[in-house]
C-alpha positions in Angstrom: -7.2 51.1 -20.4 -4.1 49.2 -19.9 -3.8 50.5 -16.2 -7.6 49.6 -15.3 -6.9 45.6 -16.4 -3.5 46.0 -14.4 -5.9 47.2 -11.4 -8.4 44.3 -11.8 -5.5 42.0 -12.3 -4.3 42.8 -9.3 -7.0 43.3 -6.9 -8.6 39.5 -8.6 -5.1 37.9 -7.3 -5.2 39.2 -4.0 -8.5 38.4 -3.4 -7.7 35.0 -4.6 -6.8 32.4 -1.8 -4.0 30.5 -1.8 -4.3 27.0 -2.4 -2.8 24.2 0.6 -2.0 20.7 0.4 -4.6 18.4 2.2 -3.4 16.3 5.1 -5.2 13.4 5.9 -5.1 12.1 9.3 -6.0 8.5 9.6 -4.0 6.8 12.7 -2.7 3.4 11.5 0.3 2.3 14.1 1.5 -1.1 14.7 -0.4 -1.8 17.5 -3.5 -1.1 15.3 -5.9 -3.8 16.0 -7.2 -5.2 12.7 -10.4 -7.5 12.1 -12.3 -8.4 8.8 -9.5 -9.6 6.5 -10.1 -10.8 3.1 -8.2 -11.6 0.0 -9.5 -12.5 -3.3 -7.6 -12.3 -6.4 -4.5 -10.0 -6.0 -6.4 -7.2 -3.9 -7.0 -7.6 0.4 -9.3 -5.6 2.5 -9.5 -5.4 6.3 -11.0 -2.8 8.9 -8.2 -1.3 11.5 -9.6 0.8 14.2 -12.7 1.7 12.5 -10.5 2.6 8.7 -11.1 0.6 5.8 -7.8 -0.6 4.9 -7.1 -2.0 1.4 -4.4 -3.2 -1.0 -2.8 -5.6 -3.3 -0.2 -9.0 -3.3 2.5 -9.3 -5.8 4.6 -12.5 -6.5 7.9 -11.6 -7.8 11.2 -13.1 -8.1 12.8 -10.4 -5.6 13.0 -12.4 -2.3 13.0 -9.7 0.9 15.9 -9.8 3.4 13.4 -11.2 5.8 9.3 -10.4 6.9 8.5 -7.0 6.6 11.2 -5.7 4.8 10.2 -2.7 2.1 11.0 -2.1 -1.5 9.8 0.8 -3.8 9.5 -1.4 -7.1 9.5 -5.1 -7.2 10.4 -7.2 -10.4 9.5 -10.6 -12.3 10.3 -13.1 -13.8 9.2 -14.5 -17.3 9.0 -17.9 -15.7 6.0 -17.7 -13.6 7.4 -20.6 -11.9 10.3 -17.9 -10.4 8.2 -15.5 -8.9 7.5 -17.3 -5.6 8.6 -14.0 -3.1 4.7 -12.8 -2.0 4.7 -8.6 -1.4 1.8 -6.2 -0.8 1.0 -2.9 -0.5 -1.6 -0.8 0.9 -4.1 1.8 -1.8 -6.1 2.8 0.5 -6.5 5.0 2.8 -2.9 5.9 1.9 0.2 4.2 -0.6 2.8 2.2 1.1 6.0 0.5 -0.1 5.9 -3.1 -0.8 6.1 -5.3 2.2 7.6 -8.4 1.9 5.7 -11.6 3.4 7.7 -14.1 2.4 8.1 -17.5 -0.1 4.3 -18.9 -1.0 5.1 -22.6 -1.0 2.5 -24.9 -2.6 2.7 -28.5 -3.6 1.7 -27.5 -7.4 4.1 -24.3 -8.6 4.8 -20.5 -7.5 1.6 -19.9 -10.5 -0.9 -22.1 -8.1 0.2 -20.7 -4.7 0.5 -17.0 -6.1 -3.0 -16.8 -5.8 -3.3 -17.5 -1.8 -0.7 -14.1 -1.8 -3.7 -11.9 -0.9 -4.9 -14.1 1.5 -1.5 -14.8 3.2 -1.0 -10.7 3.1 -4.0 -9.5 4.9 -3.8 -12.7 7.6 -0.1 -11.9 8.5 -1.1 -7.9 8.9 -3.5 -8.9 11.5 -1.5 -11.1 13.6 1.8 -9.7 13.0 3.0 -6.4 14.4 6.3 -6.2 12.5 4.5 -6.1 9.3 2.1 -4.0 10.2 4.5 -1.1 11.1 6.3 -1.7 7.8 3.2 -1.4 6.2 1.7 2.1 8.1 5.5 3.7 7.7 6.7 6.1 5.2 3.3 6.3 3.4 2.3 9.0 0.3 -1.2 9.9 -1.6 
């Protein structure tokens, strides 16, 4: 008995295909043209050569070294006053580091102007090429 199961084991696992990783293909560069930008809240969307492109902003108290600069984790500070550095980072149709976009200034506080971050993010990723190829680099699932 034990040698029929060892049979059927064994002719079930090489029936069995193997499993691959799934590539996707979506051809984001930085000379991507980009049109439809919006921000609300913390999240932007834009369409770039046909792909919907989406993400989010972050205000932290980590300033970048200078536009379009990447980090893999961003910090903040318990004064929402501090956190005045604007980042964001693409979801969708792929992860990206943070990008840095530089200091939101406001005439109120960091808290008032954090919310334009969103806006500021996906305007910049139009019109700037820089940031775009900082944000279309070294991208994951």
């Amino acid at each position: 008995m034990k040698k029929y199961l060892l049979i059927a084991g064994l002719l079930c696992a090489a029936t069995i295909p193997p499993a691959f990783a799934v590539t996707k293909c979506v051809k984001l560069t930085s000379s991507t043209t980009c049109s439809n930008v919006s921000g609300k809240g913390s999240d932007w969307s834009m369409t770039c050569n046909g792909v919907s492109v989406s993400g989010v902003s972050f205000c932290s108290n980590q300033k970048g070294e200078d536009l379009g600069a990447t980090a893999t984790s961003l910090s903040m500070a318990s004064s929402i006053d501090s956190n005045e550095y604007c980042w964001c980072r693409m979801i969708s149709p792929a992860v990206s580091q943070w990008v840095y976009f530089g200091v939101i200034n406001g005439p109120v506080s960091a808290a008032m102007t954090c919310s334009s971050c969103s806006n500021y993010c996906a305007s910049i990723i139009r019109a700037n090429e820089t940031t775009r190829s900082a944000l279309f680099s070294n991208l994951s699932d």
